[in-house]
C-alpha positions in Angstrom: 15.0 -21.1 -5.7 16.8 -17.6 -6.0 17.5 -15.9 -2.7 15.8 -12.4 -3.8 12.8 -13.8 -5.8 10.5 -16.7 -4.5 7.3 -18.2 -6.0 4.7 -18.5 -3.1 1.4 -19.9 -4.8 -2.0 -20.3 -3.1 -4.6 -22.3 -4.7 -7.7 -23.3 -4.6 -10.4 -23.3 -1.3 -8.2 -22.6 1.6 -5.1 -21.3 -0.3 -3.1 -24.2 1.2 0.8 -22.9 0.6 3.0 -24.8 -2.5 6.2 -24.1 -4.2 6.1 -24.4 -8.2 3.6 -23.7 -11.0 0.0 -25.4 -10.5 -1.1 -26.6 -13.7 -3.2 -23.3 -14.8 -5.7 -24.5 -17.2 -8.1 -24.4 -14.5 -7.4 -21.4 -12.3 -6.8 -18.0 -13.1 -3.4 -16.8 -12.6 -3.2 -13.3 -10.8 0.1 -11.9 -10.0 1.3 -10.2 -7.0 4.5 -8.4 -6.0 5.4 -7.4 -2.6 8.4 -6.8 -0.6 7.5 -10.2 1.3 10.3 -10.1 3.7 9.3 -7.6 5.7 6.0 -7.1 7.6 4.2 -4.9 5.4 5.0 -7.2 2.2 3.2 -9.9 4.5 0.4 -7.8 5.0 0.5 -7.1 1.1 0.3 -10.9 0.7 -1.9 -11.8 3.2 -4.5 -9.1 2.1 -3.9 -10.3 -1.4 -4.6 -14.1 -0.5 -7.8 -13.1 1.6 -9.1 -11.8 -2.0 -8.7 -14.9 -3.5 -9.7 -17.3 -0.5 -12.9 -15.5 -0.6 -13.6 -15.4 -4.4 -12.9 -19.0 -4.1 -14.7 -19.6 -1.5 -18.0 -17.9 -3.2 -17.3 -19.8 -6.4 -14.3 -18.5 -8.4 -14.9 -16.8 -11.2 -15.3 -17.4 -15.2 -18.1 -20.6 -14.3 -16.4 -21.7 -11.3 -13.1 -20.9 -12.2 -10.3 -21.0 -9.0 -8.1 -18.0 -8.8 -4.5 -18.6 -8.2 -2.3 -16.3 -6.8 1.2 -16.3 -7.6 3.5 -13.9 -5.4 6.9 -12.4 -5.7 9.1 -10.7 -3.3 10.1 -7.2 -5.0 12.8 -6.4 -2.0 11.6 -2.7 -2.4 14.2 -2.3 -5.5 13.2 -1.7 -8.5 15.2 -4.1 -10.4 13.8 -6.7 -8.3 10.2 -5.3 -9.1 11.3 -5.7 -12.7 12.6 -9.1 -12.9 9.4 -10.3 -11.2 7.4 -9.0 -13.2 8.9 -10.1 -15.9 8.6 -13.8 -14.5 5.4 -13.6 -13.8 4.7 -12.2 -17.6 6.8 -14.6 -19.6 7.3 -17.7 -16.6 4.0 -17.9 -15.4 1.3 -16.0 -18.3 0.4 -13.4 -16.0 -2.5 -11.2 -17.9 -3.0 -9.1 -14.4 -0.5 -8.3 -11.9 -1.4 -6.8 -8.1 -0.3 -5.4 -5.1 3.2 -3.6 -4.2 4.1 -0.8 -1.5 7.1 1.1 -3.1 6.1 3.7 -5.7 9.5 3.2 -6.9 9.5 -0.3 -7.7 5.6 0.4 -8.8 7.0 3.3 -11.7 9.5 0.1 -12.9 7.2 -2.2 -13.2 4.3 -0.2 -15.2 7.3 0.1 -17.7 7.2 -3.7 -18.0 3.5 -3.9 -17.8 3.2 -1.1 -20.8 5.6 -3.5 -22.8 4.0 -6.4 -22.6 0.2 -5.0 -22.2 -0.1 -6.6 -19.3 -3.1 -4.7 -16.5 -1.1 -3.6 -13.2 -3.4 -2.6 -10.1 -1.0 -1.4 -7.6 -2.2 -1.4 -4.5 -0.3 0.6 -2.2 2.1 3.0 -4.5 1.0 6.5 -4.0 3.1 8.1 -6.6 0.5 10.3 -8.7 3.0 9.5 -12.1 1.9 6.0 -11.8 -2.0 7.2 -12.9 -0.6 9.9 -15.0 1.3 7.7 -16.8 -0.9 7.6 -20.3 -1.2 4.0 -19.9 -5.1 2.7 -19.9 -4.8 -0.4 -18.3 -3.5 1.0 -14.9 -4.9 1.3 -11.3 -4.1 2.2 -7.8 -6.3 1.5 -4.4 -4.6 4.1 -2.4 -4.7 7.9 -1.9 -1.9 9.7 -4.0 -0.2 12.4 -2.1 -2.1 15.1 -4.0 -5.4 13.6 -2.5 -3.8 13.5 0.7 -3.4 17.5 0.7 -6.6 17.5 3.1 -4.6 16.2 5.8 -1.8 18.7 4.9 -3.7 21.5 5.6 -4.9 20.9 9.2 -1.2 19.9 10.3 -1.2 24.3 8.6 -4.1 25.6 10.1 -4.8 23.5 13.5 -1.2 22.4 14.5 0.1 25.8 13.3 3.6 25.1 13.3 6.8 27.2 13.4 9.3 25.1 12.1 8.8 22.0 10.6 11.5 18.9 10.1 10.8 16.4 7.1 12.2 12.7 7.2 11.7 10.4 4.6 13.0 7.5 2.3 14.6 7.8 -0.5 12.1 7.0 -2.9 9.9 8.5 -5.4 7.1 8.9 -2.6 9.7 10.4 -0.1 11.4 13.0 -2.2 7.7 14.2 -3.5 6.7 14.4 0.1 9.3 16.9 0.5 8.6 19.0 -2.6 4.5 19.5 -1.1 5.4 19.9 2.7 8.0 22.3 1.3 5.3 24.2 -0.9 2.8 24.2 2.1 4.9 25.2 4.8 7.7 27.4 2.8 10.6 29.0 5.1 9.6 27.1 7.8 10.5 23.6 6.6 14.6 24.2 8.4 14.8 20.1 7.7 14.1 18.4 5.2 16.6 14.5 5.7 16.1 11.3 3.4 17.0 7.8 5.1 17.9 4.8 2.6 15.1 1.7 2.4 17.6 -0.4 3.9 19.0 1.5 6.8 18.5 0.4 10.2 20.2 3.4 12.4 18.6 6.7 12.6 19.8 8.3 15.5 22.2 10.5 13.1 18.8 11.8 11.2 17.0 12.2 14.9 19.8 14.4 15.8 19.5 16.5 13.1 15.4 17.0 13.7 15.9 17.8 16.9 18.9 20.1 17.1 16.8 21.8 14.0 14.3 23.0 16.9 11.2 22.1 14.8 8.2 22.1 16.7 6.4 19.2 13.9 8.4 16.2 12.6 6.8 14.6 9.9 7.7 11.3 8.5 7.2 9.4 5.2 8.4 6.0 5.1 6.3 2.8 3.8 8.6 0.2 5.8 6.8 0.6 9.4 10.0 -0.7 11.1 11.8 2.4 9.9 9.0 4.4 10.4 8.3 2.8 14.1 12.2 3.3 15.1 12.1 6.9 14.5 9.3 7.9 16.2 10.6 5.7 19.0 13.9 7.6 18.9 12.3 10.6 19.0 10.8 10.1 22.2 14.2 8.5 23.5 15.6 11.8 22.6 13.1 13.3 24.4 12.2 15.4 21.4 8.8 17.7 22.1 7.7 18.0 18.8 4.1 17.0 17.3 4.8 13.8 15.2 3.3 13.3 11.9 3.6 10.3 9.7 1.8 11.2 6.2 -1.2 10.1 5.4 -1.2 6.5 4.5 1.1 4.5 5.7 0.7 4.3 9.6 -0.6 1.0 11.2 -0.7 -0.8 14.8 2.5 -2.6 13.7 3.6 0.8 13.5 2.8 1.8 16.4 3.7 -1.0 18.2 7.4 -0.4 17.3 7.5 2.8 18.2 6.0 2.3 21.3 5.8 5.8 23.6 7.3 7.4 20.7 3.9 6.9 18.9 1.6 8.3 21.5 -0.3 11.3 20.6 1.4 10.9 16.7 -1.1 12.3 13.8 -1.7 11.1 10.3 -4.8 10.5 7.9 -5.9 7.2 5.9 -8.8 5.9 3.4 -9.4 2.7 6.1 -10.5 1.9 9.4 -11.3 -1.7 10.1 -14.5 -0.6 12.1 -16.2 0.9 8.7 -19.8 -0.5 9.2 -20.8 -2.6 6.1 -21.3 -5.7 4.8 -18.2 -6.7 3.2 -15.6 -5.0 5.2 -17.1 -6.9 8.2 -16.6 -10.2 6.4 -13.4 -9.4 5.4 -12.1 -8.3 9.2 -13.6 -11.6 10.4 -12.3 -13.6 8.1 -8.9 -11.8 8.4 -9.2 -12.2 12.1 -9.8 -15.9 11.7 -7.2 -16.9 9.3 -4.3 -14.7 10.6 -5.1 -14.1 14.3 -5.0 -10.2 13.5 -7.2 -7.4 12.6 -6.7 -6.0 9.2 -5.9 -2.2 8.5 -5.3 -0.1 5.4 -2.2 -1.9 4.0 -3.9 -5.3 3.6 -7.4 -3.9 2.6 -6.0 -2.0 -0.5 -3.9 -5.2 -1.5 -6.6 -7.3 -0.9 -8.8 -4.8 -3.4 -6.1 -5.4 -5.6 -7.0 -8.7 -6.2 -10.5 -9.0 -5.1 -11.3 -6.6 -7.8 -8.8 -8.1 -10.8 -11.3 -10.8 -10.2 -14.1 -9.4 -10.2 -13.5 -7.5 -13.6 -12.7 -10.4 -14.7 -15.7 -12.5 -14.5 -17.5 -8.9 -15.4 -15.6 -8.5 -18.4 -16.1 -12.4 -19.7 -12.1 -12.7 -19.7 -9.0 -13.5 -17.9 -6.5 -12.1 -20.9 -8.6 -9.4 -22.8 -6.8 -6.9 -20.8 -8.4 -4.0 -22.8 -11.5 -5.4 -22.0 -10.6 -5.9 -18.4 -9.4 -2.3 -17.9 -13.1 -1.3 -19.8 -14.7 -2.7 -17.0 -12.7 -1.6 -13.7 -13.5 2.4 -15.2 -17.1 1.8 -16.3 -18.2 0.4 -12.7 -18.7 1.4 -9.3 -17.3 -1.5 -7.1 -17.8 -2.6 -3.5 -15.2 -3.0 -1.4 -14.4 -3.2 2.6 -14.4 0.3 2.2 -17.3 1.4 0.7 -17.9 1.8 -3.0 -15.3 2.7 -4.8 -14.9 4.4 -8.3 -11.8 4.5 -11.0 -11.4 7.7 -13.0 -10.0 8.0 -16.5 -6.4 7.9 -15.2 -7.4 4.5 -12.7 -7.0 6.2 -9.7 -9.6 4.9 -6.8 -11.7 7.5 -5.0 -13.8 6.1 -2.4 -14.4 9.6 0.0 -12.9 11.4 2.2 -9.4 10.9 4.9 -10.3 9.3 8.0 -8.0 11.7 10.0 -6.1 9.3 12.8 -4.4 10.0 16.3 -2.6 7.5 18.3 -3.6 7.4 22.1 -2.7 5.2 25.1 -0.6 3.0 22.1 -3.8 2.2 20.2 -4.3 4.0 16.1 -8.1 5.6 16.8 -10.0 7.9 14.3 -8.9 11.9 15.8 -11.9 13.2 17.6 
């Protein structure tokens, strides 16, 4: 077993956990990539192997057909991304591949997926060149940043700040979060810092927001144990600024890491757990019941990833007409935790409009 790349396969009712290749004749093989080492890659995979506990559970798919997922840890690099899923392509006869966080890795591994034909639905990428790619048999669940610019203009018009520090990862998503805060705010963006995914001190970058007198920090990272130790720094530093954290990426695991540094933070998402409707109440109790937490955007958009592969799949009479599968996702209106939820022409997901979010008394609650 490599060190960078495992196999973690869940089969069957209950998913019980097994190393190898099941024999596949009977199941249907979805892929899914995550960074699985850290917490959000666990969320990725957990969402992911909700999806197919449940579609199991109801039946499978294809006349009673078990899905089986087979996961990959992507390590948020994209040669990693790329060597998995290539594995799970060639390896493992992978038709439809899920999940991921990085929009980096995500941009890598549509080049593999466009090679080989092979339908990607990544779940959590928010890169808009992943939909704008030109290739037809590509998704994404989340928000891109462009459909995020909502949320960008009330941190303009209600925060009204008069200096404004940027600090992101360096990724694809980061540096394109810098290029719109610095088209919405102009002159007034005096800081604009990018951390690397695997850095683990920040007090250097803190420093440097604070000493820039900004009176908003906003931060873009999708590892929430960066994200959690800045904002937890900031308040160490006793920094007086609004925090933001882009729309998208902030959770309770967030929050719990940054601790007071996360109190009265700001930020937007597609997902509360509390939506009112039928399937996103089974899917938080089952979440609840299986993994002794409550689900938030991270694992409902992976586990759309894969509940909704499925369900094109049985839709679309096929598990390898990829085409056919891809036909399908855009033609339909789907239901998901969310709400319904629509593909365009490009693939990207629309289900309405940002739930705007505050954090108060160390608990992520929909801003009054």
């Amino acid at each position: 077993m490599q060190t960078n790349i495992r196999t973690w396969i869940f089969a069957a009712v209950g998913l019980a956990l097994t190393f190898g290749t099941a024999s596949g004749q009977d199941t249907v093989k979805i892929g899914l990539l995550a960074p699985t080492k850290s917490l959000v890659g666990k969320q990725i995979v957990q969402g992911g192997q909700l999806a197919a506990d449940l579609i199991n559970a109801d039946g499978g798919i294809l006349g009673s057909r078990k899905v089986e997922l087979v996961v990959y840890d992507t390590a948020f690099q994209p040669n990693e991304g790329v060597a998995a899923a290539q594995r799970l392509i060639d390896q493992d006869g992978v038709k439809v591949i899920a999940g991921e966080i990085s929009s980096t890795v995500a941009l890598a591994v549509l080049q593999v997926a466009r090679a080989s034909g092979t339908l990607f639905i990544a779940a959590v990428p928010k890169h808009p060149d992943l939909t704008n790619s030109g290739y037809d048999r590509v998704f994404r669940m989340n928000s891109t940043t462009a459909m995020d610019s909502e949320f960008e203009t009330v941190l303009r018009d209600q925060i009204k700040p008069t200096k404004v520090a940027v600090l992101v990862e360096n990724s694809d998503f980061g540096r394109l979060t810098i290029d719109n805060l610095k088209k919405l705010f102009g002159p007034k963006v005096v800081l604009a810092e990018t951390y690397e995914m695997n850095q683990s001190d920040f007090s250097t970058l803190v420093t440097k927001a604070k000493a820039s007198g900004a009176d908003l920090v906003c931060v873009a990272g999708s590892n929430m144990e960066q994200y959690g130790a800045i904002l937890r720094m900031e308040a160490e530093f006793q920094m007086q600024a609004t925090r933001c954290v882009m729309p998208g990426v902030l959770n309770s695991r967030g929050v719990t890491i940054a601790g007071k540094g996360a109190e009265g933070t700001v930020s937007a998402d597609i997902y509360v757990p509390t939506l009112n409707n039928p399937l996103n109440q089974r899917f938080v109790a089952a979440y609840q019941a299986k993994f002794k937490e409550t689900p938030e955007k991270v694992e409902e958009v992976s586990f759309e990833s894969v509940w909704l592969a499925a369900k094109a799949m049985d839709k679309a009479g096929t598990a390898t007409d990829t085409s056919k599968i891809a036909e399908v996702l855009r033609a339909n209106t789907w239901v998901s935790p969310r709400g319904e939820v629509k593909f365009d022409n490009t693939g990207q997901a629309s289900s309405g409009p940002l739930i705007r979010l505050t954090v108060e008394n160390g608990r992520l609650v929909p801003a009054k």
